[in-house]
Backbone and ligand atoms as CSV (ligand in chain L), in Angstrom:
chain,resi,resn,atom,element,x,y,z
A,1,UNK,N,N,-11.358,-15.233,0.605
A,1,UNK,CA,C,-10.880,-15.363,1.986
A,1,UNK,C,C,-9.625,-14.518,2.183
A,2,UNK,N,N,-10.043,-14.051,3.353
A,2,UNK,CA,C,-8.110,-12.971,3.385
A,2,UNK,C,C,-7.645,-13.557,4.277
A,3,UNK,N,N,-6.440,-13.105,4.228
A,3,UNK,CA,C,-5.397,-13.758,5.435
A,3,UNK,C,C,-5.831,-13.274,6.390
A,4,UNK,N,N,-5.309,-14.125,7.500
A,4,UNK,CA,C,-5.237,-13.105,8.895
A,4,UNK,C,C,-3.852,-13.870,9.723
A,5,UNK,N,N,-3.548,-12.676,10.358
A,5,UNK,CA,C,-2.732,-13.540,12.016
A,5,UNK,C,C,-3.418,-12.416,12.975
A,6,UNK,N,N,-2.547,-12.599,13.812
A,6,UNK,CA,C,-2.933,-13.014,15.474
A,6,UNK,C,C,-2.077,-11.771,16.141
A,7,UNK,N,N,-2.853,-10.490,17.127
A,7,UNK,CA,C,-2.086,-9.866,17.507
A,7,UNK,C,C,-0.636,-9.894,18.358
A,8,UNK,N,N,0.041,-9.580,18.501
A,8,UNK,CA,C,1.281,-10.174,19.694
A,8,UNK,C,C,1.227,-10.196,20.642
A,9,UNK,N,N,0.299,-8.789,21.194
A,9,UNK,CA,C,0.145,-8.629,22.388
A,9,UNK,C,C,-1.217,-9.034,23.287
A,10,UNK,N,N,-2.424,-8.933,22.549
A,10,UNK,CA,C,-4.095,-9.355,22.836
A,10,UNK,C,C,-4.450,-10.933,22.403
A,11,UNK,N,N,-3.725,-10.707,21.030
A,11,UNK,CA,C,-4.244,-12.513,20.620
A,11,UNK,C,C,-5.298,-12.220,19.719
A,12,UNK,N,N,-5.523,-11.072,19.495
A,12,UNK,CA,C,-6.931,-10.362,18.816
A,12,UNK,C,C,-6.502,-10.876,17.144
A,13,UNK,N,N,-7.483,-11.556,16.326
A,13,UNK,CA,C,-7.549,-11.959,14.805
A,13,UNK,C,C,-7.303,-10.292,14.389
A,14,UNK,N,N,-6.312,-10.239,13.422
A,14,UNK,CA,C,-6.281,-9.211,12.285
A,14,UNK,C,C,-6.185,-9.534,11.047
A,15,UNK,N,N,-6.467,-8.774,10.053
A,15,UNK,CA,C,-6.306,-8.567,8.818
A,15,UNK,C,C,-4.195,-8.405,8.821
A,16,UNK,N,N,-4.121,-9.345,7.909
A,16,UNK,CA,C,-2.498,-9.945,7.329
A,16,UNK,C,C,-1.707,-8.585,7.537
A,17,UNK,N,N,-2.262,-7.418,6.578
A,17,UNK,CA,C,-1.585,-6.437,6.005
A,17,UNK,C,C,-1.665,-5.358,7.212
A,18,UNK,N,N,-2.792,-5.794,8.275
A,18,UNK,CA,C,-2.837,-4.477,8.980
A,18,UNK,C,C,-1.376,-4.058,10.244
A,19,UNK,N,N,-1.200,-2.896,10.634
A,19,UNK,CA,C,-0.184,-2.476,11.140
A,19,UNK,C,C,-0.312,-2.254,12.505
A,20,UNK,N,N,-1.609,-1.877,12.600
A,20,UNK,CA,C,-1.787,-1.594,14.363
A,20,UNK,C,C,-2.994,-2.747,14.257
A,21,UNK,N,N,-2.843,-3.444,15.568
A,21,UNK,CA,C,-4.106,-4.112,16.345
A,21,UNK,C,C,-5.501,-3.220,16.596
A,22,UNK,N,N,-6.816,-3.360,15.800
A,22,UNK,CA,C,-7.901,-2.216,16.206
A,22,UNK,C,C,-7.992,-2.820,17.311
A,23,UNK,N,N,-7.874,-3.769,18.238
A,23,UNK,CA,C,-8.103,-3.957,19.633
A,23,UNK,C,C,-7.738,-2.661,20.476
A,24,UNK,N,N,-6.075,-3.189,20.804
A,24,UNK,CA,C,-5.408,-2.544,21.309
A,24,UNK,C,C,-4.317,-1.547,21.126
A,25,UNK,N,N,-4.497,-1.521,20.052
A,25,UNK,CA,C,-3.753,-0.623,19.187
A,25,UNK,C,C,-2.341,-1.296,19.232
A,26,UNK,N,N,-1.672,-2.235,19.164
A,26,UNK,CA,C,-0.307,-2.571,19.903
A,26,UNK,C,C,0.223,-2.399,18.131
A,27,UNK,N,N,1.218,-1.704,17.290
A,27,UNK,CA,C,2.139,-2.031,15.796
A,27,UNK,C,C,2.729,-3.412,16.158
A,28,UNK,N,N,2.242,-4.076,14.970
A,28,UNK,CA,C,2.644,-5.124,14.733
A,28,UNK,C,C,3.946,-5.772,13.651
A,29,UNK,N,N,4.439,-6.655,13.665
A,29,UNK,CA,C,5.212,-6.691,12.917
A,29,UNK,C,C,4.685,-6.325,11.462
A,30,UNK,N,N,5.089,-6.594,10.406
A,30,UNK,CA,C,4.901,-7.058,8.814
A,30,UNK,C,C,5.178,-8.026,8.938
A,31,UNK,N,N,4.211,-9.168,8.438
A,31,UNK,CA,C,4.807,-10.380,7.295
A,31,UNK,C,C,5.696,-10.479,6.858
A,32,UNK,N,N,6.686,-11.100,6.685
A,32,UNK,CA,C,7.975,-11.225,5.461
A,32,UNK,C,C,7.390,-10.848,3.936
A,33,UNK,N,N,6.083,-11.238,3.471
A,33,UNK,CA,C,5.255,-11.484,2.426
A,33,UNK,C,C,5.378,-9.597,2.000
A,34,UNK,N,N,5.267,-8.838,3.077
A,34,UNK,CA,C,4.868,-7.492,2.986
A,34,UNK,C,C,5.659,-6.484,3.592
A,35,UNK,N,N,7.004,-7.181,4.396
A,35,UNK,CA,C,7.863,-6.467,4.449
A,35,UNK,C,C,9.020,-5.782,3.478
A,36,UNK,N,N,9.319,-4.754,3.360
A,36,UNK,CA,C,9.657,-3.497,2.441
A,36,UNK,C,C,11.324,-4.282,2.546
A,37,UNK,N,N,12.008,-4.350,1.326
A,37,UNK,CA,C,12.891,-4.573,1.260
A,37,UNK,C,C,13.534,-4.100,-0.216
A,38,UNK,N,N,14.963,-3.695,-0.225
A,38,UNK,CA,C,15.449,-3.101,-1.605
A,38,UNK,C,C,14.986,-3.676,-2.665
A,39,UNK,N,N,14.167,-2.554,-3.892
A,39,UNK,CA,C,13.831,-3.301,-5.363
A,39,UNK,C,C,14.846,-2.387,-5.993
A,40,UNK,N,N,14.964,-2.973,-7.050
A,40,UNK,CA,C,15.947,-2.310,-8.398
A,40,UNK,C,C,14.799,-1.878,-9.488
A,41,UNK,N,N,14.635,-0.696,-9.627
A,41,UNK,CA,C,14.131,0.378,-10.406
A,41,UNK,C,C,14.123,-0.267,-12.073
A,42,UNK,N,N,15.609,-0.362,-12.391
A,42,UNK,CA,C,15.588,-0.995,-13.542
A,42,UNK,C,C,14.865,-1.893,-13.797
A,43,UNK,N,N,15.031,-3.215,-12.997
A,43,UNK,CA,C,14.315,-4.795,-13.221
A,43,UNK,C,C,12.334,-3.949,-12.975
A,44,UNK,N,N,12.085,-3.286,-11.961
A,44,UNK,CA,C,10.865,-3.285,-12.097
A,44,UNK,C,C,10.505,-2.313,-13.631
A,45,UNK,N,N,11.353,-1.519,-14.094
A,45,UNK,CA,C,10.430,-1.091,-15.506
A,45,UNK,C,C,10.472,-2.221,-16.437
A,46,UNK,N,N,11.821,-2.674,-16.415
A,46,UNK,CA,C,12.137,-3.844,-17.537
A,46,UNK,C,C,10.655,-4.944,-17.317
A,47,UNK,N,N,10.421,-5.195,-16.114
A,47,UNK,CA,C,9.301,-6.289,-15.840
A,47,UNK,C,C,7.631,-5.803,-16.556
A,48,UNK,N,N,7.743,-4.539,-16.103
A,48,UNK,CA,C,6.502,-3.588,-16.659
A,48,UNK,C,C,6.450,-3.527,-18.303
A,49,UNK,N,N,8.101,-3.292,-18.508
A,49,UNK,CA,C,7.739,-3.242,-19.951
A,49,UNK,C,C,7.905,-5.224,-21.130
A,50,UNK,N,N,7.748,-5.758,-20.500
A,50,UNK,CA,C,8.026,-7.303,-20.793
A,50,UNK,C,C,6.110,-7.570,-20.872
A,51,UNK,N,N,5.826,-7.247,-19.449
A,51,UNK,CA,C,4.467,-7.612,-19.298
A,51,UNK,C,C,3.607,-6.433,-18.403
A,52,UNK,N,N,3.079,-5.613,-18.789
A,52,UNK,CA,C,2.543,-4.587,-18.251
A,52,UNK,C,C,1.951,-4.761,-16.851
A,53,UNK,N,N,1.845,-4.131,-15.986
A,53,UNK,CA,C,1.599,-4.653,-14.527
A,53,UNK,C,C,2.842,-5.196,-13.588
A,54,UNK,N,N,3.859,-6.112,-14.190
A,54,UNK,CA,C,4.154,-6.752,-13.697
A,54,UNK,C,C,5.600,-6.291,-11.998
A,55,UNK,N,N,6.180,-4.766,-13.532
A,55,UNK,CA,C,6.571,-4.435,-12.384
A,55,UNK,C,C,6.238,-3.672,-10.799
A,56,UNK,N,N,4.417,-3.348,-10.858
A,56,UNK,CA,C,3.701,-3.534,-9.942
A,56,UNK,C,C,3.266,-4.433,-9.121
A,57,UNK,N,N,3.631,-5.082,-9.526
A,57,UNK,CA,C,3.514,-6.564,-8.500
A,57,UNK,C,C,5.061,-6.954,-7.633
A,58,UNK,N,N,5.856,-6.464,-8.250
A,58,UNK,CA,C,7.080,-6.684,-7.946
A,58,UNK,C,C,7.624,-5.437,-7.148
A,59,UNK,N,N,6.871,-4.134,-7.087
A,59,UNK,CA,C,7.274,-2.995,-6.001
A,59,UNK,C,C,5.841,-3.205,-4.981
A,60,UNK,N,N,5.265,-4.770,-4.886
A,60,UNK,CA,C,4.119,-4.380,-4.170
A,60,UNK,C,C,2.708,-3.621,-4.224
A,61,UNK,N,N,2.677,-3.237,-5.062
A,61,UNK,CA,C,1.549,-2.492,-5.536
A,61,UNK,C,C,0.153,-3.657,-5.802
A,62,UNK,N,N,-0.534,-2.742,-5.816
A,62,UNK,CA,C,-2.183,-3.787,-5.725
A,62,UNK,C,C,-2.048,-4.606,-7.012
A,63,UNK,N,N,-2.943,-5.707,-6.803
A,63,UNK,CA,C,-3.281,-6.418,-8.228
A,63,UNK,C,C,-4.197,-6.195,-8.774
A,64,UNK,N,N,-4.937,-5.006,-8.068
A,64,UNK,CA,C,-5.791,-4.518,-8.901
A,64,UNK,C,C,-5.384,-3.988,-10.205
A,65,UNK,N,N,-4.493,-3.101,-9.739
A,65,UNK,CA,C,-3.709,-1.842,-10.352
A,65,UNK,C,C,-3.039,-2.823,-11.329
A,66,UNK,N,N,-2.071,-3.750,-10.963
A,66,UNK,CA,C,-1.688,-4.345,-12.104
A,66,UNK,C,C,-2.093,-4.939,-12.992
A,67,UNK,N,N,-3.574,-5.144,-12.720
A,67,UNK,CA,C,-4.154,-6.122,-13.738
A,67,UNK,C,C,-5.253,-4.859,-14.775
A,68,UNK,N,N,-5.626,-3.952,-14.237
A,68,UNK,CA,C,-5.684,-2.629,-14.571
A,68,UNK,C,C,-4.855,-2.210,-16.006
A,69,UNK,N,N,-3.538,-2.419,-15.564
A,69,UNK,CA,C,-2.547,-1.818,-16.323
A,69,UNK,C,C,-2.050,-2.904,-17.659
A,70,UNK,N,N,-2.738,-4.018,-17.392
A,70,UNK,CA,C,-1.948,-5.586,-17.987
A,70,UNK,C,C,-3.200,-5.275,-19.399
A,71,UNK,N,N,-4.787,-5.108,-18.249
A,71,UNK,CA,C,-5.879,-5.204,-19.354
A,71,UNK,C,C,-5.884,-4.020,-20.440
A,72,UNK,N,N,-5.282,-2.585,-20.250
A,72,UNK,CA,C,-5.489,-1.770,-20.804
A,72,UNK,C,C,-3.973,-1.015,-21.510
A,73,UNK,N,N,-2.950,-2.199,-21.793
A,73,UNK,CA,C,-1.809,-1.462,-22.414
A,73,UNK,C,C,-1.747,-1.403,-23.558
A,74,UNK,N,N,-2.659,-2.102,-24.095
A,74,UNK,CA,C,-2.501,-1.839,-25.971
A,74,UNK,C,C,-2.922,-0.359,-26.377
A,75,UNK,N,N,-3.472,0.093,-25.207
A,75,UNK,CA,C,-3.419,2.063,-25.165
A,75,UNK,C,C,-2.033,2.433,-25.235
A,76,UNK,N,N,-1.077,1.993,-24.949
A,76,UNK,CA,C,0.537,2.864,-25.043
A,76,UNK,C,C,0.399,3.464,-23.906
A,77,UNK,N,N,-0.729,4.450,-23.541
A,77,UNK,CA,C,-0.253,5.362,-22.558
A,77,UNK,C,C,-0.418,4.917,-21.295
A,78,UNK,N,N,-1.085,3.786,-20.753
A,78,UNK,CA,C,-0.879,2.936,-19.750
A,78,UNK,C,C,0.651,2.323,-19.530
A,79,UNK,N,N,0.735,1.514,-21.115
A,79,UNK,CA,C,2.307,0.589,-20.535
A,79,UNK,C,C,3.261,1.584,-20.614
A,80,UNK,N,N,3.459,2.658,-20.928
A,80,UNK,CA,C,4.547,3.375,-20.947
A,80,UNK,C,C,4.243,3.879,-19.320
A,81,UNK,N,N,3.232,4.139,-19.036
A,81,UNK,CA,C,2.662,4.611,-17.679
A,81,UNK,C,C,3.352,3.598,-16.512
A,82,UNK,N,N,2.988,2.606,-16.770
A,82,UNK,CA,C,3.342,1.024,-15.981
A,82,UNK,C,C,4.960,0.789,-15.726
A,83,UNK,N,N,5.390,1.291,-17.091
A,83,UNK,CA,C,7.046,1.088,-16.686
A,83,UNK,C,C,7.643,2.494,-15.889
A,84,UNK,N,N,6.834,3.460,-16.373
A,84,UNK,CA,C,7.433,4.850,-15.422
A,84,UNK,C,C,7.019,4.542,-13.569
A,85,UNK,N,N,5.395,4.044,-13.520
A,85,UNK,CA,C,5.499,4.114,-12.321
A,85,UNK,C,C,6.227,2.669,-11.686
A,86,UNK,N,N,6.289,1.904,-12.427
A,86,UNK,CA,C,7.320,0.846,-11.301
A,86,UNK,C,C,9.090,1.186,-11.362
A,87,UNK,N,N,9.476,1.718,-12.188
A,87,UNK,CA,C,10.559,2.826,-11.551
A,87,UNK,C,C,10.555,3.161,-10.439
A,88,UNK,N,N,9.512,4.380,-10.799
A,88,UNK,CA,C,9.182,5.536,-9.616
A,88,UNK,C,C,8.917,4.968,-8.413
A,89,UNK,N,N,8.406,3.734,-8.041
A,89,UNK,CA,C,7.649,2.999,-6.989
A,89,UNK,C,C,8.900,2.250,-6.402
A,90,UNK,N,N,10.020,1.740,-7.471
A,90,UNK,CA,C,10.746,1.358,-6.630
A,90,UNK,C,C,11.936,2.387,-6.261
A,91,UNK,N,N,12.192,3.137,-6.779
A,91,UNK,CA,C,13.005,4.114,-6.440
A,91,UNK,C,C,12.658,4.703,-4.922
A,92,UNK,N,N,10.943,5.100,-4.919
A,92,UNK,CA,C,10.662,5.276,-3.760
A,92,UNK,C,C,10.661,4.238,-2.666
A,93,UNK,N,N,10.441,3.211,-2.742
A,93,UNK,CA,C,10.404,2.176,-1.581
A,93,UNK,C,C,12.279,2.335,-1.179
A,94,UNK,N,N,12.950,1.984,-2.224
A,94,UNK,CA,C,14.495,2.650,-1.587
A,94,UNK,C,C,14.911,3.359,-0.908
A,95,UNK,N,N,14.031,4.496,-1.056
A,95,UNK,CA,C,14.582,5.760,-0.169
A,95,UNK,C,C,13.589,5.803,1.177
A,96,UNK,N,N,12.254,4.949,0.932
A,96,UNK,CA,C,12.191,5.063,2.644
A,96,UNK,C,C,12.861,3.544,3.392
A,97,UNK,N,N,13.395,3.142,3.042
A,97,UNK,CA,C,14.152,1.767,3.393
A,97,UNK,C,C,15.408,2.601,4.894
L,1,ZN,ZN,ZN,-4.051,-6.402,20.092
């Protein structure tokens, strides 16, 4: 089951994550759940490298991807992968903040 709310302006059911209303096109807020707010680069590799994935979950990134990265780190080149990109992921969410 996925989330949904409720457009602001039509009342039209959407998908949680979506940004414009396909009704009426009206941008909608974000969720608090999915609104972009400062991560620390450090804590997300440190999290990645504790438990692989994790600091993908923590810059927002899919759970696909993290569970992706959780099932396949006894390769090395994933969890070393996992802690570079939740760096990189939060470094970037910073700079479009
Ligand atoms: Zn609408």
């Amino acid at each position: 089951m996925t989330e949904t709310k409720f457009c602001s302006k039509c009342g039209e059911k959407i998908d949680i994550e979506a940004e414009i209303c396909p009704k009426c096109g009206v941008r909608q807020a974000l969720p608090a759940s999915v609104k972009k707010e400062k991560k620390e680069p450090w804590l997300a590799a440190l999290a990645s490298f504790i438990i692989p994935g994790l600091g993908q979950l923590y810059t927002n990134q899919s759970f696909g991807k993290a569970a992706l990265l959780f099932c396949t780190f006894w390769l090395i080149l994933p969890w070393i992968y996992s802690i570079y990109d939740a760096y990189k992921k939060a470094q970037e969410i910073n700079e479009s903040l």
